[in-house]
Every structure is written in C-alpha cells, then in structure tokens.
N, C-alpha and C positions, 0 to 999 in steps of 0.2 A: 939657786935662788928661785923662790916662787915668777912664774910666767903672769903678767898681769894685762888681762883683752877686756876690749867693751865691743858691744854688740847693740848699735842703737837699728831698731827698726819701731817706727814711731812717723805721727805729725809732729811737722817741726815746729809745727804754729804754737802750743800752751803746753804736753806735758813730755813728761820722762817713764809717763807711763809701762810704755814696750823698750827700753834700753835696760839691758840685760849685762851686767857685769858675769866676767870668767875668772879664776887662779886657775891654772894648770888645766886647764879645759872644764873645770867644776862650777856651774851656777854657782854664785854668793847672793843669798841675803837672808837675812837685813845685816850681817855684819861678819867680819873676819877680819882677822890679824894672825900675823906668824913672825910678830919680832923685827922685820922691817919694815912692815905699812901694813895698815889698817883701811877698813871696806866698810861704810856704812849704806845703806839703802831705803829711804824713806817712801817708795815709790814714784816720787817726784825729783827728789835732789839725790844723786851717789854721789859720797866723801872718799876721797883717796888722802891719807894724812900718811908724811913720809917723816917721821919726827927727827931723822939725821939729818936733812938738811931745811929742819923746821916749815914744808910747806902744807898747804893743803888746796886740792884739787877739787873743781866739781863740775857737777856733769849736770845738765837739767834743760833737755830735747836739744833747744837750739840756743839755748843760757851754756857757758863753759867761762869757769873764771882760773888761777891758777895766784893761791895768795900765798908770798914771799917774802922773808923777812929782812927787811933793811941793812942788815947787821951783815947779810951773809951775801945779796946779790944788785947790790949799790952799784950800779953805772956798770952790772954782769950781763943786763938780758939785752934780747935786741928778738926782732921780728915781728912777730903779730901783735904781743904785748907791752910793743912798744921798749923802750927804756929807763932803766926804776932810778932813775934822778929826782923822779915828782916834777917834770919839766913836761907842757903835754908838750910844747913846741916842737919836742925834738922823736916824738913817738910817733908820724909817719917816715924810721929810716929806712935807706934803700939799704941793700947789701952791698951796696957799692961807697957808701958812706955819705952819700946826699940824702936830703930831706925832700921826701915829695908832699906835695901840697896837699893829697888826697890821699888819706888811710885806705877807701879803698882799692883804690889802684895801686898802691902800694902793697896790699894784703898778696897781690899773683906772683909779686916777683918772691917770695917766701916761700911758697908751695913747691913741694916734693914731686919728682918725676913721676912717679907711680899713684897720682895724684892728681888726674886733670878736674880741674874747676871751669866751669864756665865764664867768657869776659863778661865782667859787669857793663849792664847798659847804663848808657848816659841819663842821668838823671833829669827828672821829668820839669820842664822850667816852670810848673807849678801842679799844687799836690790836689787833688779835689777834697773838697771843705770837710768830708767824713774821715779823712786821713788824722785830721790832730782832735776829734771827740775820742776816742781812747788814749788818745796820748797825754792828753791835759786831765785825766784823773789823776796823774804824777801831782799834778798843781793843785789837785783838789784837796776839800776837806779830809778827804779818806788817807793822803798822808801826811795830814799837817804838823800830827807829834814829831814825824820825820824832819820837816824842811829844816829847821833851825841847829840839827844836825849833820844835814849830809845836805848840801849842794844839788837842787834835782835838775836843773836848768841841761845840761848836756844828757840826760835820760831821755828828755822831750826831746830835743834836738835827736838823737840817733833814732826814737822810734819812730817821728817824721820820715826821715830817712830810710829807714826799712821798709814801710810802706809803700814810701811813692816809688821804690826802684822794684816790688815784689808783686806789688796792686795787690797785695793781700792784705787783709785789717790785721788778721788775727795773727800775722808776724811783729806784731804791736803788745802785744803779752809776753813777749821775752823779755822787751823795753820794762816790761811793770813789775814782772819777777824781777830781773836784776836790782833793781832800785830798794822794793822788797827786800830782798835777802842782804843787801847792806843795811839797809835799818835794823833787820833781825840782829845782824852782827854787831850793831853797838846795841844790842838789848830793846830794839823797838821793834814789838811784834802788831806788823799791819795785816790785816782781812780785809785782802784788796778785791777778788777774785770775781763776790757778788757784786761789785758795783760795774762790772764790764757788761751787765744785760745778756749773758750768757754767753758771751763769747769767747772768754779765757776759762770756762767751766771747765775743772775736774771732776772723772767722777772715778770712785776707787774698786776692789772687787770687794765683793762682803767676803765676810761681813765687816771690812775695813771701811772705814769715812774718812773724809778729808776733814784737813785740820789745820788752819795758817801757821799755829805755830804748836810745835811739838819738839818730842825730845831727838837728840841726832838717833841715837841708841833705845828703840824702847823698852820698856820691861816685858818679861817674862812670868809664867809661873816655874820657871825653872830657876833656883837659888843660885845654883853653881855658877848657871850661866851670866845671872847681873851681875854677880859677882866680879865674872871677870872681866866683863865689858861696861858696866855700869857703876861700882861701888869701888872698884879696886883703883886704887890712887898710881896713875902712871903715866906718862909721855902721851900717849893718846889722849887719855884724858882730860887732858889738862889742853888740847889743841882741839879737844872738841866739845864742848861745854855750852854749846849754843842751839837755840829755839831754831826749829824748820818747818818748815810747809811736809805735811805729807799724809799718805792715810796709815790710819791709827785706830785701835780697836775704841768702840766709843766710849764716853765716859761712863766710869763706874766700874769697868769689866777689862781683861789684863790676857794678852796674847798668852794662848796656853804653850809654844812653845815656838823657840827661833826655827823651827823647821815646819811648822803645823800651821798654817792659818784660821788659828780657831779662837775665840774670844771667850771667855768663860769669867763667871764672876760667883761661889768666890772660886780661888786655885786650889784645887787638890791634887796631892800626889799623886802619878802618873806612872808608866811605861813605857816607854817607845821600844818598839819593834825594828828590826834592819829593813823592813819595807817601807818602816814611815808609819807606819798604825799606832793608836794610841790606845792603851786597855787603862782603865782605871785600877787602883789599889785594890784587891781583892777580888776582883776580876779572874775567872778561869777559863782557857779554849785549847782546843787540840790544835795543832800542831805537827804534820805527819802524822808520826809513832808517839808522838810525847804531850803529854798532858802539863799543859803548861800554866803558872801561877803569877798572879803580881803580887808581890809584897812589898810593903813601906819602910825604906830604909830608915832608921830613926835618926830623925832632926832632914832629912832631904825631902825634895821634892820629887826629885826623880826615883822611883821604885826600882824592885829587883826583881826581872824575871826564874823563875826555878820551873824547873821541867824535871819529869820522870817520866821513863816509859811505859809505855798504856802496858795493861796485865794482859797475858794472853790466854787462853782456856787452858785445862789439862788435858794434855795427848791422851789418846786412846792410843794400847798399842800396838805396832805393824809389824805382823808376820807375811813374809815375802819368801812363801814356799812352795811355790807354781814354776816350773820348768821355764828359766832363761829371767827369772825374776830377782833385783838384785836391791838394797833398802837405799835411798837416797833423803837426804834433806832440801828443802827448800822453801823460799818466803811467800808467804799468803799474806799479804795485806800487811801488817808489821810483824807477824809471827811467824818463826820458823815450823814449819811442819813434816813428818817425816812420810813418806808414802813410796809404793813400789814403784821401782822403772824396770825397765826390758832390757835386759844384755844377750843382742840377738846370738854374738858368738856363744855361747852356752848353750842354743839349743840344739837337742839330739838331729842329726842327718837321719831322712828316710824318703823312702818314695810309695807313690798310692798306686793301688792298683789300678785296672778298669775300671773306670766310673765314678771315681773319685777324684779331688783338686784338693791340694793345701792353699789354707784359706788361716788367717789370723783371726781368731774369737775376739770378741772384745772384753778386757780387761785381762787376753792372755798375750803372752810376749813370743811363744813359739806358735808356727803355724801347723796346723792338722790337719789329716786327710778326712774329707767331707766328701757325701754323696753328691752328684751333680744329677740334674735333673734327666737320667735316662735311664733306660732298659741296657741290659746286660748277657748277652747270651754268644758262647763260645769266642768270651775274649773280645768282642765288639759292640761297639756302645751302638745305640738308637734310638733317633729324638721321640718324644708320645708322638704318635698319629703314624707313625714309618711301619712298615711289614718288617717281618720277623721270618727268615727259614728258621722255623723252629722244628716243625713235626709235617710229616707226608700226608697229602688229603687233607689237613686241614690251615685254615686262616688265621695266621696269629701277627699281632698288632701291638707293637706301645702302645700300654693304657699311663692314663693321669693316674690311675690310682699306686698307691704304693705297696712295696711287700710287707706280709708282716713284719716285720725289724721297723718296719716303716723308716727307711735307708731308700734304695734305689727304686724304681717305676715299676709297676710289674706287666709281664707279657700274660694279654688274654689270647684266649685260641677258640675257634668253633669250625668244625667238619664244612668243608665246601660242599656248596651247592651243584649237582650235577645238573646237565639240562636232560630232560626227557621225551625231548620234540626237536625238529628239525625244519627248517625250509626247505619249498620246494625244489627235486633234485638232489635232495639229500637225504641219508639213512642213516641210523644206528649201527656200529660196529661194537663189537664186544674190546672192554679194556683190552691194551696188552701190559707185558712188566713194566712196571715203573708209572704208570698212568693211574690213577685214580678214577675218572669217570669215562661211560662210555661216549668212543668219539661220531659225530657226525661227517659221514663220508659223502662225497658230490658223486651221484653216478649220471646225469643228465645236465642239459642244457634247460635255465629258464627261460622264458619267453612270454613274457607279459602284453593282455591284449583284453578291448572291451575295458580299461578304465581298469581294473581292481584285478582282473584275474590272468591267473600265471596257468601255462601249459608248460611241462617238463618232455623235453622232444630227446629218448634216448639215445645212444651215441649212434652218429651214423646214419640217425633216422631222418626223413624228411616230413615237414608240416606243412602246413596251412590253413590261417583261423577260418572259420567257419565265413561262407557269404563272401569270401575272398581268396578265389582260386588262382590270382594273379600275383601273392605274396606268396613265396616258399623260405622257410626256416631249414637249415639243415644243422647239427649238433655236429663237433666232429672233435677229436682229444688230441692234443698235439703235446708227446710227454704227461704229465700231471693236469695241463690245462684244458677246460673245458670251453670252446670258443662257438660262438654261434653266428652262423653265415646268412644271409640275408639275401634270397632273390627276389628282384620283382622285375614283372614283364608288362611292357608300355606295348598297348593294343591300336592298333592304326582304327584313324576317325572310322564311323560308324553311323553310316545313315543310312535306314530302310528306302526311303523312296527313290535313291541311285544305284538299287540292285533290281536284279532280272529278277521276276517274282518265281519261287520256288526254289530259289538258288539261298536262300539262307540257312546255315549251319552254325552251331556251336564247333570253335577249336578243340580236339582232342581233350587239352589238356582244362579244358573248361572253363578257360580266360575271359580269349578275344570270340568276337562276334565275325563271321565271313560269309560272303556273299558275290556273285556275280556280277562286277558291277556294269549300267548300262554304259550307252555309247555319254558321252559329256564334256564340256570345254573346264580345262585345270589353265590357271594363268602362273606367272611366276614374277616376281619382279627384280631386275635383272639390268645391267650397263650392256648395251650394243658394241660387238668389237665389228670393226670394217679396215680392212687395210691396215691393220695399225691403230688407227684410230678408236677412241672412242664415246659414247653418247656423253653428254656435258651433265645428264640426268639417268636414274634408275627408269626404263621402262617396261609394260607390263606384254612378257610373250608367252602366246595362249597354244594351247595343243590340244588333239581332239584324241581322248582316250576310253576305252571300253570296249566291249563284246556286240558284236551285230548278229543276228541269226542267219547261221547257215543250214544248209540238211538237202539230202538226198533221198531220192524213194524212188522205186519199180512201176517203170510205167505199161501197163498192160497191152497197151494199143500199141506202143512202138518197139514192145519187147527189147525197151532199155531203163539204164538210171535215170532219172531225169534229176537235175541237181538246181541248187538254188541258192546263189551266194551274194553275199553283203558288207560291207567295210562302214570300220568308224572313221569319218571323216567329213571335214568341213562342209559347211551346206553355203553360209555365204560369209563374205570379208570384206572389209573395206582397207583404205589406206592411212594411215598415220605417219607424222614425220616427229624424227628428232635433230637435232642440232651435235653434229659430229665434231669433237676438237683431236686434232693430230698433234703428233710430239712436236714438230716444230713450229704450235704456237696454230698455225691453221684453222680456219673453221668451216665450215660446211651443211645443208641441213642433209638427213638423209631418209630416203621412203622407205619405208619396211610395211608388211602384212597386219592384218589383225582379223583374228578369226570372231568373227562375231556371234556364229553359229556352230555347232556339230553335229550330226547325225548318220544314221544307217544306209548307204545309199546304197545298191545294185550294183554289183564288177560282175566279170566272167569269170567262172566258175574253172579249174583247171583239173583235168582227171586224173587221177591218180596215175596210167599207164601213162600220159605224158609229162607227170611228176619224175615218174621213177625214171621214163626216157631220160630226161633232162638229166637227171643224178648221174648217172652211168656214163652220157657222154663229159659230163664234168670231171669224172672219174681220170677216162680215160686223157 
C-alpha cells in the first residue's frame, strides 16, 4: 500500500501555500489516486478522499478538518475531534472518560509522546478591541448568503480565542477560512479574503491567481488526463464535486499540463519529455545521437515522440601498415570511426648504436633509432663545444654543425698554434717525438727590478741591480727547479761628523760606508740590577766610546822615542738616583753615575819592551 506524508513548512497565520504533500517519497500535485485514496492540491486546500471508509481530509496551513460519515463513525471517534453524536457537550473528552471544561486543555492529554506541544497559557481576562475587527467580518455582509445556513456564532467565538491566547491577528484567518469552506460545501461560494485589508492575503506563483472558488481538480490540456480525474464517473468523484479556494490559471486560459505550470489558451497538442520539457506538435531537436520529432496522435492531446539516429559521414578508408600498427574502432561524437592503434608487442627488438636513442615518431607505434645531438669519434660520443683527440698537432672540437647525412654533429679540426717567443730565462728547444711544437726551456733565474724590468741571473751566478750593491741575487737549480736566493746586507748608521777626518772608506763589497769613529758618549736604556734587585724604571747608562790619538816619533835631542798617548773617556758626570724594588717586596733609591761628557784625555804611554816584559812574566 502506497506511503501517504505531508510536509507543512509555511505561516500558519493564512496559507497552505508551502505544505508539500508526498506518496512514497514522490511530490503530488495537483492530484493523484492509486485505487485507495485520492490527493488533490489546490495550493491552498490538499484533499485526502479515502472512499472505503467514506472520509475526506484536509489540510490548509493551520485549518485541518477531517469529514465522516454518520453512517459509519456515530458515537466511533473521540480525541481532538471530539465525539460524532452532534452533542458539542460531550466533545471536550478526557481519555479517561471525563468531560473537561476546556477543549483546550483537553487537546494535551491527546498528544503522542514523539509529539511535545507546548502548555497553553492562560487566557487573557480580556482581549484588546482589534482582536474581534477580523473576527466580526464572519458577521458581516460579506457572509451573509452564508448566516441562514450554517451557524457563524462559535466561528467568532474560536477566532476571539485564537488571538487573545497567540496576540497574533492574523491567526484570525483560519477562523474566516474554516467558516468559508463550510459555506463552499453547502454550495455557498464567499470572497472573503479582500475584505481583511490585506491581512489574510494570498498571493499565488504565476502565472497562477488566486480564486475563492474553483474546481477541487482543475483542468488540463491534456484529455486523458480529465478524463480520468475529472470526467470519469467514480468513488472520488462523486466525494469531491465541490468549489475551493486556490490558484488557478486565469480566466480564459487552461493549465497546459498536471506536471507543467504553464497556462496557455487555446490547448494544443503537446509532448512531454522524461525531464519535464514540453515541445509542441511538429517540433524537431537533437537529443544526444538522435533526432528527435513530435507528432500528433490523432484525436489526443498528448503527441508522440519518434527519434532516429543522426546520419553519420562516409568513412574514408584505414590502412594500418606501419610497424606495431593494428585497425581498431571507436566512437567520435555519435559515430563510430575506424582509425590505427599501436600494438607495441609487434614491434621489431633492436638497439642503436653510438649516437643514437630510440625515440617514438609521432603517429608511429614502434620506436626508432634517432641521432642525438653529438659528435661521434672512435665509439664516443661528445657534447658541441667539447675537444675531440681526433688528429696529432691539430685542434678539433664539436661543432653545431651537422654532417652531410645531416644525422650526427660534425667534428672541426685546425693545426695548433706554436709559440715562437719565450720569457725571460727561457729558450727554444727543438720538438722531440711525439711533440708537435718547439718547447720553451728555463735556463735562468728571473729577477725583476725598476718597476717593469726583468734580469735573468744564470745558474750559479750572482747579481745586483744597478745603484744597489747591498741587494745580492744568486740563481741556483735544485733537481728541475730553478729557485732564486735573495741577500741583503743592513749597513751600521753612518754619520760623517763622528768620524776621525780622513778615516772614511767605502766597504770592499761597495755597501756600507766606514770610518774611524771619534771619541763620544752612546746611551742605552736599560733596568739597573743591584743585589738582586731591581730599578722600578728603564734607565739611560751612557759609555764613552771611540779612538783618541796616539803616535810616536825620534827625538833627536835625547836620542829617544818620545811617545804621546791618549784615552776615550769621560770628561765630567754627575749623579742620578732611581728607586730599587727587591723580590721581597722592599724598596729603596739607589745612586749610580751618568756620564755627561766624553773626551780624549792624556794617560801614560806604556813601551813596548815593558809590554813585552809584562807578557812573558805572565807567561811564565
């Protein structure tokens, strides 16, 4: 048995707009039946008609009635609906079999566990004066063909009531529709909707309109289908045969189909598609692969799709007779086409030599041996720009260019360049075997001097640059290598006016400067040691050094030497002190000498036979 769900998401204040009836998880509408209940949907009111046990059901936002036939459910129902005696007295019962005084407190003890409702609040001990301006249009002119048939008096009474316990106005429109759709149902069609000042306004989607009263079921331009919801005499229809509220295509113009929201006036035969598109009679469009037609079934509405599939070109034909090439089919667009593939097992095994790669062509299936970008010479490849042993004496190179085959790089060659000249300390030898040019041989040491220029000192030999006889170069060969030795001789200071005149010479070797020098005081600066101790400062002790004139001559009067001698040595001195410190810490000042003067003075001259005495007795 069909699954039968509703799905309201909606204001509950005036429509049924967003409530969404399901069978078997499938939207319905506007209408469906499968032999045990029928589904109408006007957008505003869904009919649920159960013809076995004569009810009908409806649904409309926060309106839900449920109408039962006397015959079958007399003193059967109980709960929200009360009790169908036609007795209101007894239609707030409990589940417990008492009567409570108030239907709505009575309505929670009803409710399902999977079902919380909130408690209703206590009702307000009085309503504010806009509460019953919508309610009392029940009383107005607007249903007055109604009053003399139905009873409005408990309509007002319950939409009072709905309001002052919600403080919403417009929970006051369910009040006006119920009331409504009992008049519709004894055949009184009221257009209440505009006198609410927009407050119970409907509005519909186009290109549908609202419409107080219309058909439960409306038509189509599809024949079949009124047929069997509208014209055909049966159980449903005969329990549903009454005027509704709902949107409706506008006057004049006729829903082109129960599935299609589309309005059209006048109806012509149609198509529908499985996606829900509509193509008119005679109508043509593709379709994937197939070219597709609507044709007019004769006497229906509904047409007949015919399709063929689209022509495809005439093949051209493939010959597939290239090494590892094998003919295949496959689809291009809706046509099959036939074109070569590669069946790489099929291709011949080989290998390339030097200088080659297999490489796959394109549009061939087997791979070939191709040149690769190099020179090629005994068996070894070489990138352009790399040397080449190719040939003795001359220079050969990967060039970019190619050989004639124009395949692999070719190798250029040109005779090397000999040198003809030498640096200093080196000569020419003549080639030997195997050598190509003649070699430059070292037979000297260089010696570069004056900024720019080189002297070559042969082995062995010794130099010195010109104007500097204090620098000596010597060359000397140790094994193969030629290594150059470097002398220089540092000449003691040199001052003319502290030599004896006539005493100056040049040194042999043509350096230094020497000379005789006189008598004169040299200082030294120097720590004093005494005892152990020593001065707390460097101080300056002077000594008196040089040559005094001596000399001898024949004196004719005394028929002797007469001799004449003289010493370098102090002339005068004073005393200076420094301040002594000793290992343990001690201090002390101490005097010492300072020569302040030096000069040539007079001693006694000693003769040589009391030289030589002297010697001899020291000897002995």
């Amino acid at each position: 048995m069909a699954s039968l769900q509703s799905q309201f998401l909606m204001d509950p204040a005036v429509s049924n707009k967003n409530a969404n009836i399901y069978v078997d998880h499938k939207r319905i509408f506007p209408v469906y039946d499968n032999g045990d209940f029928k589904v109408t949907d006007t957008g505003i009111e869904a009919f649920v008609v159960i013809p076995a046990i004569g009810a009908t059901i409806m649904f409309a936002g926060m309106d839900f009635s449920v109408d039962l036939p006397w015959s079958k459910f007399h003193g059967n129902t109980e709960g929200q609906c009360g009790t169908c005696d036609n007795n209101r007295t007894d239609d707030c019962l409990l589940p417990n079999g008492k009567i409570d005084p108030s239907c709505p407190d009575m309505a929670h003890h009803w409710r399902v566990n999977d079902c919380p409702v909130p408690p209703t609040p206590p009702p307000s001990p009085k309503c504010p004066p806009e509460t019953s301006a919508i309610c009392e249009i029940i009383a107005s002119e607007v249903f007055a063909q109604c009053h003399e048939v139905i009873a409005y008096e408990v309509f007002i009474e319950g939409c009072e009531f709905d309001i002052c316990y919600t403080k919403d106005i417009t929970i006051g429109c369910a009040s006006l529709k119920s009331y409504a759709q009992l008049c519709a149902s004894n055949g009184i069609c009221i257009d209440w909707r505009a006198a609410t000042n927009g407050v119970c306004d409907f509005n519909c989607d186009a290109p549908l309109v609202y419409q107080a009263c219309g058909p439960e079921v409306p038509p189509t331009c599809d024949r079949s289908y009124n047929y069997r919801f509208i014209e055909e005499k049966n159980e449903f229809n005969a329990m549903t045969s009454l005027s509704v509220e709902g949107c409706f295509c506008p006057n004049g113009t006729t829903l082109l189909s129960s599935d299609i929201q589309k309005c059209v006036n006048p109806c012509v035969p149609f198509c529908r598609l499985a996606n829900g598109v509509v193509k008119e009679v005679g109508s043509t469009w593709i379709d994937g692969c197939k070219k597709c037609t609507c044709d007019e079934e004769h006497g229906e509405s509904i047409g007949r799709v015919y399709c063929d599939p689209l022509p495809c070109p005439t093949e051209q034909p493939v010959i597939c007779d290239q090494p590892g090439q094998i003919k295949v089919t496959e689809t291009a667009g809706c046509c099959e086409i036939g074109k070569c593939a590669c069946n790489v097992t099929t291709c011949p095994t080989r290998s390339c030599p030097v200088g080659y790669i297999q490489e796959t062509e394109m549009g061939a299936c087997c791979p070939k041996c191709v040149p690769k970008p190099v020179c090629v010479f005994n068996n070894t490849e070489y990138s352009p720009g790399s040397s080449v042993p190719m040939r003795q004496c001359e220079t050969c190179v990967c060039s970019n260019k190619l050989e004639t085959d124009g395949l692999l790089h070719r190798v250029e060659c040109e005779p090397i360049t000999c040198n003809t000249s030498c640096p200093p300390c080196f000569e020419l030898q003549d080639a030997t075997e195997g050598q190509c040019c003649r070699k430059c041989v070292q037979i000297g040491c260089p010696v570069g001097y004056s900024g720019n220029l080189t002297q070559c000192i042969p082995v062995n030999g010794i130099w010195s640059p010109p104007g500097n006889k204090c620098d000596k170069y010597e060359c000397v060969k140790i094994g193969s290598s030629f290594i150059t030795m470097e002398a220089r001789t540092l000449c003691p200071s040199y001052n003319p006016s502290d030599c004896i005149p006539g005493t100056e010479v040049m040194a042999p070797d043509g350096c230094c400067h020497l000379c005789v020098r006189k008598c004169n005081r040299t200082t030294e600066s120097t720590h004093l040691q005494h005892n152990g101790c020593t001065s707390s400062q460097k101080v300056e002790l002077t000594t008196c050094q040089g040559l005094c004139p001596t000399y001898s001559w024949f004196s004719q009067s005394t028929s002797m030497f007469q001799r004449s001698c003289s010493c370098c040595q102090e002339v005068s001195t004073s005393k200076r002190e420094v301040e002594m410190v000793c290992p343990d810490g001690s201090k002390f000042n101490y005097s010492y000498d300072y020569i302040e003067q030096c000069g040539c003075l007079q001693s006694t001259c000693t003769t040589m036979e009391k030289t030589l005495t002297k010697k001899l007795r020291r000897r002995r």
